[in-house]
FIZADREN-724310 format. One record per residue (C-alpha): residue number from 1; residue in three letters; x, y, z. Coordinates in steps of 0.05 Angstrom, whole numbers, plus 32768, in hexadecimal, padded with zeros to 4 digits. Last residue first. Layout:
  pos  code     u     v     w
  NUM   Ala     X     Y     Z
...
***
This chain:
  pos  code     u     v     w
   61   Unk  7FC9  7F83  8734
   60   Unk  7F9D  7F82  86F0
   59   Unk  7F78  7FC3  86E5
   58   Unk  7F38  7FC2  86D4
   57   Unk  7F21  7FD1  8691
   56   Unk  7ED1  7FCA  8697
   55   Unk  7EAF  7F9F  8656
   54   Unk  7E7A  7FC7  8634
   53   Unk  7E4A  7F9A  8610
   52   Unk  7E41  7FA6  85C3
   51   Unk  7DFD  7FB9  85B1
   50   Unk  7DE1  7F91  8577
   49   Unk  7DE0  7FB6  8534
   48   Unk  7D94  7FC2  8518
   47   Unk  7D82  7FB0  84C9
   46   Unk  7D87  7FF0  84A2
   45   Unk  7D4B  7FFF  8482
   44   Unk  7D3B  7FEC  8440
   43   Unk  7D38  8025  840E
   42   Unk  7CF1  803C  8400
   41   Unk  7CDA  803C  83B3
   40   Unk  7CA0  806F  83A5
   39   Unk  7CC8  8096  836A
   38   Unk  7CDE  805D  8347
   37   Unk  7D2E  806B  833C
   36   Unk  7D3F  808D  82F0
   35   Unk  7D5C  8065  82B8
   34   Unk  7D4A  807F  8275
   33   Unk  7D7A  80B7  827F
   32   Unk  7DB0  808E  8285
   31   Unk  7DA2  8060  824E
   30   Unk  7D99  8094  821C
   29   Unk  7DE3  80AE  8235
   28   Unk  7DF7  806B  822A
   27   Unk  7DDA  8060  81E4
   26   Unk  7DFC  80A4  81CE
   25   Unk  7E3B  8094  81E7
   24   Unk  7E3D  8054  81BD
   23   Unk  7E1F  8070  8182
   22   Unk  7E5D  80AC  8182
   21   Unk  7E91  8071  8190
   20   Unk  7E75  804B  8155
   19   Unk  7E7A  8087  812D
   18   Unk  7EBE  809C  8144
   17   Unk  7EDE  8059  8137
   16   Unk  7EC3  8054  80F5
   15   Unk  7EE1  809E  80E1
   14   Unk  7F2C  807F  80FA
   13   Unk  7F1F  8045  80D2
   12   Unk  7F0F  8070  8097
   11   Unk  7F46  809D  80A8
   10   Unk  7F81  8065  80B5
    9   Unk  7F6B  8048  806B
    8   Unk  7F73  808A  8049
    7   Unk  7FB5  8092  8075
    6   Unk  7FC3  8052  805D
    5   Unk  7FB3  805B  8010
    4   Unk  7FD7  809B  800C
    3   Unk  8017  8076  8029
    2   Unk  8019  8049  7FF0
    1   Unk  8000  8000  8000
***
């Protein structure tokens, strides 16, 4: 190949790349805004820790 045709070559592959980058942005950032949290959910309460029992330091003589 004569260096015209490669950088011809590197440019369409460089255009492809951009394109499918450009759809694949675009179907995330659909995505994201697509997605929004239910408006009555409740989120689970936190389940209760068990009280830890105090020990005394006394000294050891």
């Amino acid at each position: 190949m004569s260096a015209d045709d490669k950088r011809g070559f590197l440019g369409d592959v460089k255009r492809a790349a951009y394109s499918i980058n450009w759809d694949i942005q675009r179907t995330f950032r659909d995505l994201e805004q697509a997605i929004q949290p239910d408006e009555f959910s409740v989120a689970a309460p936190k389940p209760a820790k068990a009280p830890k029992a105090k020990t005394e330091n006394a000294p050891d003589r």
